[in-house]
Backbone as a ProteinNet text record, in pm:
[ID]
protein_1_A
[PRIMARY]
XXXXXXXXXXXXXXXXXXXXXXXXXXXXXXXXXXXXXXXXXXXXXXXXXXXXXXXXXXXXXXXXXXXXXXXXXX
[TERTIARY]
-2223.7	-2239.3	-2222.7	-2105.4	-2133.2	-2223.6	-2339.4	-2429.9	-2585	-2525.3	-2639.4	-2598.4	-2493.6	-2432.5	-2468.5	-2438.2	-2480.1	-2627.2	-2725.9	-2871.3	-2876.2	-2824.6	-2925.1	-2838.8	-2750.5	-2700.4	-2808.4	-2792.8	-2894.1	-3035.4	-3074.2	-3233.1	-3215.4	-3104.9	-3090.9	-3117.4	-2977.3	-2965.4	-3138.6	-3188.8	-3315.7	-3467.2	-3433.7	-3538.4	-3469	-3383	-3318.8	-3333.2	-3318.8	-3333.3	-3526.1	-3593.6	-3710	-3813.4	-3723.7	-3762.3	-3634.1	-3604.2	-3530.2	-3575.8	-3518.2	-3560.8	-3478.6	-3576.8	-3533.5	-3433	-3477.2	-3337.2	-3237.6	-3205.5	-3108.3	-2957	-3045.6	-2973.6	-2994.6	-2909.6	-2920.2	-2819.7	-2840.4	-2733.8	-2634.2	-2536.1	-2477.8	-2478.7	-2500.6	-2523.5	-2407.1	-2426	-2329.4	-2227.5	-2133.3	-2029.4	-2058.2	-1989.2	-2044.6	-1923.9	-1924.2	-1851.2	-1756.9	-1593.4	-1549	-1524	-1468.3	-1463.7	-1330.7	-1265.9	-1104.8	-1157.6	-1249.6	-1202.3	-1259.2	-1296.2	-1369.4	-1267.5	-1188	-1118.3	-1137.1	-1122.2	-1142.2	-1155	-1223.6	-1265.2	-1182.2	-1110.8	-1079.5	-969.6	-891.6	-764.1	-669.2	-591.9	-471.9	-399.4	-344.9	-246.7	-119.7	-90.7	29.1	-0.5	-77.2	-119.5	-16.3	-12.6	89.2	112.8	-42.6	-108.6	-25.5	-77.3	-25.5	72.6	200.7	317.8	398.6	317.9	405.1	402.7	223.3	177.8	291.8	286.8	379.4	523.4	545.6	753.5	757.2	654.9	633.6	647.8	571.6	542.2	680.6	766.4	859.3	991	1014.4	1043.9	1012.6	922.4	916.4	928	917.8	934.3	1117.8	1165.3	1290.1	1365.9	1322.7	1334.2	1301.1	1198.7	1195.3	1258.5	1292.8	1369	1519.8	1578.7	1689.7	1701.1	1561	1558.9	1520.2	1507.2	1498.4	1630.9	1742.5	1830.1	1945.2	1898.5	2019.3	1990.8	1844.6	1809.8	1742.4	1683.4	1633.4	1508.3	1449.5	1250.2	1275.1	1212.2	1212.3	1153.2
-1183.3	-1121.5	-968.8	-931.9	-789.9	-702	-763	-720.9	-744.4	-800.7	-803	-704.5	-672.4	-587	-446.9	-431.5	-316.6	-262.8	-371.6	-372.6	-338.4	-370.4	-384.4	-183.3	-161.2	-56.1	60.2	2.6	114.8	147.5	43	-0.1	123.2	43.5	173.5	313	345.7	482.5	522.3	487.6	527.3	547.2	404.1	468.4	548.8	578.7	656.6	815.8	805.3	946.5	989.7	873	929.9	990.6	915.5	958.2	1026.4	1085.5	1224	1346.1	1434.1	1573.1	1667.6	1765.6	1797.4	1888.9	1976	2108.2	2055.9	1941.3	1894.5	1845.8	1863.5	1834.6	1685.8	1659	1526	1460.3	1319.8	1197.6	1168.8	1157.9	1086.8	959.1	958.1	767	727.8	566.2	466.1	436.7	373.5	385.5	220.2	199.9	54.3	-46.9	-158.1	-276.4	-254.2	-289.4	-287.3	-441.9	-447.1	-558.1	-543.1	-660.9	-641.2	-647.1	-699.8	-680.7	-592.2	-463.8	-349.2	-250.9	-218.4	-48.2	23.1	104.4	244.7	338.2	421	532.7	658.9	669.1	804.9	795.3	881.3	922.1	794.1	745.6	690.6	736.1	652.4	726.2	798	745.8	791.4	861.7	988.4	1033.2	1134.7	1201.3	1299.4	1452	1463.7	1607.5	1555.3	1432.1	1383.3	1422.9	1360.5	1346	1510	1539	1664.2	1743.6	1747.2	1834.3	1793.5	1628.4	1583.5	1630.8	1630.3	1696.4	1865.2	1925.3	2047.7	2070.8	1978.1	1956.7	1923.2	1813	1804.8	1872.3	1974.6	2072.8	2208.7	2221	2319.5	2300.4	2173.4	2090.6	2115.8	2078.7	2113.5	2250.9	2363	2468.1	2545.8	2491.6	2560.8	2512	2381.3	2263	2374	2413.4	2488.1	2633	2687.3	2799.4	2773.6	2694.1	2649.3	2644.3	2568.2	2503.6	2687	2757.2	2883.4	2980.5	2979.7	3001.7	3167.8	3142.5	3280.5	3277.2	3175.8	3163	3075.7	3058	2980	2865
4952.1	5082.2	5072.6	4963.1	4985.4	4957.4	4799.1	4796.3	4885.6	4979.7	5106.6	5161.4	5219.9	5298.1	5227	5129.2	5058.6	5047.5	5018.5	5040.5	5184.9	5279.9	5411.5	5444.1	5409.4	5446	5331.9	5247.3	5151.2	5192.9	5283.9	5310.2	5411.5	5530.5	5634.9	5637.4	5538.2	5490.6	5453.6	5381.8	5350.4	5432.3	5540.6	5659.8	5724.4	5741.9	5838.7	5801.6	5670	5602.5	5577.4	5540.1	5556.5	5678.6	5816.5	5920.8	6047.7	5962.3	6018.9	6026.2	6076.9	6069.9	5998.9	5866	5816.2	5843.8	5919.9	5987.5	6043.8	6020.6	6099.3	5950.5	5836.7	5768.1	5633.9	5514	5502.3	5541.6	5550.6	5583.9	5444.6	5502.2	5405.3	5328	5179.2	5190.2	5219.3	5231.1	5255	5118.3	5180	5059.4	5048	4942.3	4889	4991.2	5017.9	5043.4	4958.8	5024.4	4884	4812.6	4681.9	4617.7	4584.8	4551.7	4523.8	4376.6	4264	4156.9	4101.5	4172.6	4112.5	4145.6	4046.4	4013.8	4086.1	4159.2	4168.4	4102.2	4044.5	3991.7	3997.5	4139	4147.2	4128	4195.2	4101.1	4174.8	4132	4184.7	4272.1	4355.4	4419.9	4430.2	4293.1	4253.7	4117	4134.7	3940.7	3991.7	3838.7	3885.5	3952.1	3974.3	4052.8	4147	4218.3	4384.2	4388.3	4323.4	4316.1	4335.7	4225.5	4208.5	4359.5	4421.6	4532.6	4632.8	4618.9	4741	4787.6	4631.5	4637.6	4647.1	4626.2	4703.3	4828.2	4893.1	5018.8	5072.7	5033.5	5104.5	5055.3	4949.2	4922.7	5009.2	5062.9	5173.3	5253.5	5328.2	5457.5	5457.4	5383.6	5334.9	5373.8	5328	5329.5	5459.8	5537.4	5674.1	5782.7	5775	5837.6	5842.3	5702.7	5718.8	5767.3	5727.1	5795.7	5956.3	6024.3	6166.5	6228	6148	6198.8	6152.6	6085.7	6087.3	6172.4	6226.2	6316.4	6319.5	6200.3	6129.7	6179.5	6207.9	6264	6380.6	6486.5	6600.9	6569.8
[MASK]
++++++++++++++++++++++++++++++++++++++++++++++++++++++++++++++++++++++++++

């Protein structure tokens, strides 16, 4: 079923895009159905760019939280 679903959305995407107007832009394609036993490709959710960006994040969240509460910034 999902590769029906995927066909009839690809079919779409494609009349849809051949009878559009060009100045208006292109369409985005469709993203596939997903499948539970197909991987993901992109990064994980937990790689360690994320991680690190994240404890930054709440490392500064941190830091203005205290500069709020001493009452140095409103």
């Amino acid at each position: 079923m999902a590769d029906v679903f995927d066909a009839v959305t690809s079919l779409d995407f494609h009349f849809s895009s051949a009878n559009s107007d060009p100045k208006k832009g292109k369409l985005k394609p469709p993203k596939p159905y997903p499948r539970w036993w197909v991987t993901q490709s992109r990064k994980s959710k937990n790689s360690p760019e994320r991680v690190a960006k994240l404890e930054d994040a709440r490392r500064r969240k941190r830091e203005r939280e205290q500069v709020i509460a001493e009452g140095r910034i409103a």
